[in-house]
C-alpha positions as CSV (number, residue, x, y, z in Angstrom):
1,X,99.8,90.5,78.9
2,X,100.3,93.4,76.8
3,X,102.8,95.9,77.0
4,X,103.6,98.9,75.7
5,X,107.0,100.7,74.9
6,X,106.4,104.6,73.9
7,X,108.2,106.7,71.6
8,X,107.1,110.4,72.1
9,X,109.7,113.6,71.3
10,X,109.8,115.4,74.4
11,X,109.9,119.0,75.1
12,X,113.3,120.1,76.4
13,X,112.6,121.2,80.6
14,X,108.7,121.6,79.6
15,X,106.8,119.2,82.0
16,X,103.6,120.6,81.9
17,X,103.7,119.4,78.4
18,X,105.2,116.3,78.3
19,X,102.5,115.4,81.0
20,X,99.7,116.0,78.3
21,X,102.0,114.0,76.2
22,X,101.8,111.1,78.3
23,X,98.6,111.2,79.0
24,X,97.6,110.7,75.2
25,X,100.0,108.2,74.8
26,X,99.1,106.2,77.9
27,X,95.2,106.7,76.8
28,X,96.3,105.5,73.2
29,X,97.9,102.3,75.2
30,X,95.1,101.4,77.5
31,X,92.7,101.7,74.3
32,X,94.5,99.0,72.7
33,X,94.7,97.0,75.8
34,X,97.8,97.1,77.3
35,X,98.4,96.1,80.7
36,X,101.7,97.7,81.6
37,X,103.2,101.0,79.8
38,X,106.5,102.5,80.3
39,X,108.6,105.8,78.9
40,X,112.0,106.3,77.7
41,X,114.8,108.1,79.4
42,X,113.6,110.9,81.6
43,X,110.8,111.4,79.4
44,X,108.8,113.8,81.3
45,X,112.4,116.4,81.3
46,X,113.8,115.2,78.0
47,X,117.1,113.9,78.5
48,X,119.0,116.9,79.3
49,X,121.7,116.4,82.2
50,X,122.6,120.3,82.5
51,X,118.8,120.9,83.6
52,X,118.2,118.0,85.4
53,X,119.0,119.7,89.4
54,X,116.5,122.6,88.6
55,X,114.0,120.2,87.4
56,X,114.4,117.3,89.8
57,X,111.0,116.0,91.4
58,X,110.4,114.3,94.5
59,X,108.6,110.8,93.9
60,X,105.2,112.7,96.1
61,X,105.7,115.4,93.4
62,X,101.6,116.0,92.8
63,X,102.4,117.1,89.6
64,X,102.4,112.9,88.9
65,X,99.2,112.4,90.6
66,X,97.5,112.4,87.4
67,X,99.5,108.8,86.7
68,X,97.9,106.9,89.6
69,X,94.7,108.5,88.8
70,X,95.3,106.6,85.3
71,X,96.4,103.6,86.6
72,X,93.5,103.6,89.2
73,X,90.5,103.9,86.6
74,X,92.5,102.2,83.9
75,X,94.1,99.5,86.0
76,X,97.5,99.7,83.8
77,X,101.1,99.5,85.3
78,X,103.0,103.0,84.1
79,X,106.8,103.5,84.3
80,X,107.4,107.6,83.8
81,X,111.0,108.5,83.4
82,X,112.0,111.8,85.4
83,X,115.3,113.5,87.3
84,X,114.6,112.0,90.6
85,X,115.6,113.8,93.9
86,X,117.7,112.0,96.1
87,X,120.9,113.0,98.4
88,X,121.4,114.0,94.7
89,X,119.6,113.8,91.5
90,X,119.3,110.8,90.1
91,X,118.0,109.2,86.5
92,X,114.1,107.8,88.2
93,X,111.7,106.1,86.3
94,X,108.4,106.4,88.8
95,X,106.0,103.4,88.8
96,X,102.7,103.5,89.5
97,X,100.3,100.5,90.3
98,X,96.3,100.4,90.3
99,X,96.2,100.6,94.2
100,X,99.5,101.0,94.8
101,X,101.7,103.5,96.5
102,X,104.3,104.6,93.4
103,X,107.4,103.3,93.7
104,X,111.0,104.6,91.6
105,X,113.8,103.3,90.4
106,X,117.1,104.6,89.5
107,X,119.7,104.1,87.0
108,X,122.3,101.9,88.8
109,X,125.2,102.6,86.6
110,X,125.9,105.9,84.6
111,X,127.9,106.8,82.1
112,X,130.8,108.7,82.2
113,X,129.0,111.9,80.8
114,X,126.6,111.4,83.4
115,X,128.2,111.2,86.5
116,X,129.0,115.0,86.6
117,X,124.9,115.7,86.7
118,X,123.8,112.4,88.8
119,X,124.4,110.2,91.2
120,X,123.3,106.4,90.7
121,X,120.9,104.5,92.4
122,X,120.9,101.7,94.8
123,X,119.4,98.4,93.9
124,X,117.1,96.4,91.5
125,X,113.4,96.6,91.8
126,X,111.2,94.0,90.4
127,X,107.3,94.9,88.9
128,X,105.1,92.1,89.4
129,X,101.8,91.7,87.1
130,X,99.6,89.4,85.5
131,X,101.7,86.8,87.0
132,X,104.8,87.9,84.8
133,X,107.2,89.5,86.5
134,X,109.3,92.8,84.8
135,X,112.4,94.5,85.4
136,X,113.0,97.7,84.2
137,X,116.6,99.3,83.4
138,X,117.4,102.5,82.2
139,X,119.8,103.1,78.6
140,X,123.5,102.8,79.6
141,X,122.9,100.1,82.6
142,X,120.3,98.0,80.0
143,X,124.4,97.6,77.7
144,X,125.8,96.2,80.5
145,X,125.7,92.1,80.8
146,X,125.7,92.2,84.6
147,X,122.1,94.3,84.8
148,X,120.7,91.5,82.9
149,X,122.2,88.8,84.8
150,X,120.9,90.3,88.3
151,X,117.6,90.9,86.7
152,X,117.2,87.4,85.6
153,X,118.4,86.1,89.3
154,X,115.7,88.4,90.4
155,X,113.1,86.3,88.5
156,X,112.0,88.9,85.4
157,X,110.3,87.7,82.6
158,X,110.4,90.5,80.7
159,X,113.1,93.3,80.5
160,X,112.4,97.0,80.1
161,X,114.3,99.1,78.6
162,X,114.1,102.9,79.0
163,X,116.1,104.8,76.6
164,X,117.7,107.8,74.7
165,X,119.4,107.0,72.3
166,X,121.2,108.2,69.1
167,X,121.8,106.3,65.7
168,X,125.7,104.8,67.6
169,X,123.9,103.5,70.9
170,X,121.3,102.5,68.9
171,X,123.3,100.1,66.7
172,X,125.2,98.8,69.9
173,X,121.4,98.1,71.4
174,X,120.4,96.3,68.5
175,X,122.8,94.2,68.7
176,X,123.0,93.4,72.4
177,X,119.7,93.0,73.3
178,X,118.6,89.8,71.0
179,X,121.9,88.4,73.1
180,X,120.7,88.5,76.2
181,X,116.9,87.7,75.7
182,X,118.2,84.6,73.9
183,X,121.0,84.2,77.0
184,X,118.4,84.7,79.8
185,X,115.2,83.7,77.9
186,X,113.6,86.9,78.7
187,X,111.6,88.9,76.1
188,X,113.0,92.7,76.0
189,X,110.8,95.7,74.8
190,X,112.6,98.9,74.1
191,X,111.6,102.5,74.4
192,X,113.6,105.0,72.9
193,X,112.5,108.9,71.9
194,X,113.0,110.5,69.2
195,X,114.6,114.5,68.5
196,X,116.6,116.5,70.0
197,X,118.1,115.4,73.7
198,X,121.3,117.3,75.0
199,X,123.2,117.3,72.6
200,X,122.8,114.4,70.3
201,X,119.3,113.6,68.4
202,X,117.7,110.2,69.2
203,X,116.4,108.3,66.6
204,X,113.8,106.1,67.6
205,X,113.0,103.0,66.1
206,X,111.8,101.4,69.8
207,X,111.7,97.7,69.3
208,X,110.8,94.3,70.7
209,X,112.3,90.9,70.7
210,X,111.1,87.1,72.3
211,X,112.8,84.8,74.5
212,X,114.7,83.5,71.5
213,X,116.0,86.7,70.5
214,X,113.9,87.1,67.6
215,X,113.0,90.6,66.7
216,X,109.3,91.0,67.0
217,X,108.8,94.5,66.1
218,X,110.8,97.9,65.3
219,X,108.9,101.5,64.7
220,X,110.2,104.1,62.8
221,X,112.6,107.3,63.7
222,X,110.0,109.7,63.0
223,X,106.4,108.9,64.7
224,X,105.2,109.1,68.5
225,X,103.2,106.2,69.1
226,X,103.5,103.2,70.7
227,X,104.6,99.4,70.4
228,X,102.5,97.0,72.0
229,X,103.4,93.4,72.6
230,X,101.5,90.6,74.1
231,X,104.0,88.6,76.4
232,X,102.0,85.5,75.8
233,X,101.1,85.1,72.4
234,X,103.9,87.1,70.5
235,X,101.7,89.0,68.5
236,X,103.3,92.8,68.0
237,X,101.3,95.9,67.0
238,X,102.4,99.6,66.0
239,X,99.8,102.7,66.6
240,X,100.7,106.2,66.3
241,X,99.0,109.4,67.0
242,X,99.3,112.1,65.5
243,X,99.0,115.5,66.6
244,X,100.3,115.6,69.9
């Protein structure tokens, strides 16, 4: 199965935007078929923690209709990361399925910074397709040893990383993500954005590694595109487009 990490620079509070961002992201996934495609940290908000309570959507928000409509016609798996309204706002990635009510999930453990602007969420959710089974996490939780290990008692193949961030977290990711695929023989596929988020600039460079730990595939700090790799056969691919 192919999957897809996205890098895209989203536009600070904009969603209307960052919607037609996606959508030309996700159509430049499903071209190149990919079975399952999936954002980076509150991508449809930017990550910006001091605007998330104004911008906080419910997971019925119709504004993300457009998503199933996609996965409907395009029978794709999409993971949309956005400030998700709970008791209190919480980092949500919303998943929707081809015939599938939407389901979220939200960041378990937050960082220090964070916990002023969130509260965390309850529980690991598993995505199931192809056969493969996927468990997303999102940036701070995905450095943390014991998400893994609950993901990998949960039966995921593949780990999904959602992310923002800058060149420091990066280097920490780099290095702790071979660790655990090669720990929990999982493959791991990173999506990180790129520009300006809060206050720190994120710098790309999404990536992908196999159940040895080998690094598959990295992209660049500059380009919104997309990294696609086939669980199966290993085979990575980079596609950008421009213009978005």
């Amino acid at each position: 199965m192919k999957v897809s990490a996205v890098q895209l620079q989203p536009i600070a509070g904009n969603i209307e935007t960052n919607i037609a961002k996606h959508l030309n992201l996700i159509k430049l996934a499903v071209d190149r078929g990919a079975g399952l495609v999936f954002f980076s940290e509150l991508s449809l908000t930017g990550y910006e923690p001091r605007l998330a309570n104004s911008l906080a959507v419910d997971i019925s928000d119709s504004r993300l209709d457009i998503f199933q409509e996609r996965s409907d016609t395009a029978n794709i798996v999409i993971g949309v990361g956005v400030p998700l309204k709970a008791t209190q706002v919480q980092i949500g990635t919303v998943w929707f399925a081809p015939g599938s009510p939407r389901r979220s999930y939200a960041k378990q453990q937050l960082h220090d910074d964070e916990l002023p602007f969130f509260v965390p969420g309850e529980g690991q959710i598993i995505l199931e397709a192809a056969g493969q089974k996927f468990a997303p996490a999102i940036c701070y939780e995905s450095l943390q040893s014991s998400h893994a290990i609950e993901a990998k008692r949960l039966g995921a193949d593949v780990y999904l990383a959602s992310v923002a961030k800058p060149r420091g977290g990066l280097a920490k990711a780099m290095l702790h993500y071979p660790a655990i695929a090669r720990k929990h023989k999982m493959h791991v596929i990173m999506a990180n954005c790129i520009g300006p988020n809060d206050n720190f600039m994120s710098v790309g460079q999404s990536a992908a590694w196999n159940s040895c730990g080998k690094l598959l595939e990295q992209m660049d700090r500059e380009s919104e595109g997309i990294l696609l790799m086939d669980t199966l056969t290993e085979q990575t691919s980079m596609h950008t487009l421009m213009g978005i």
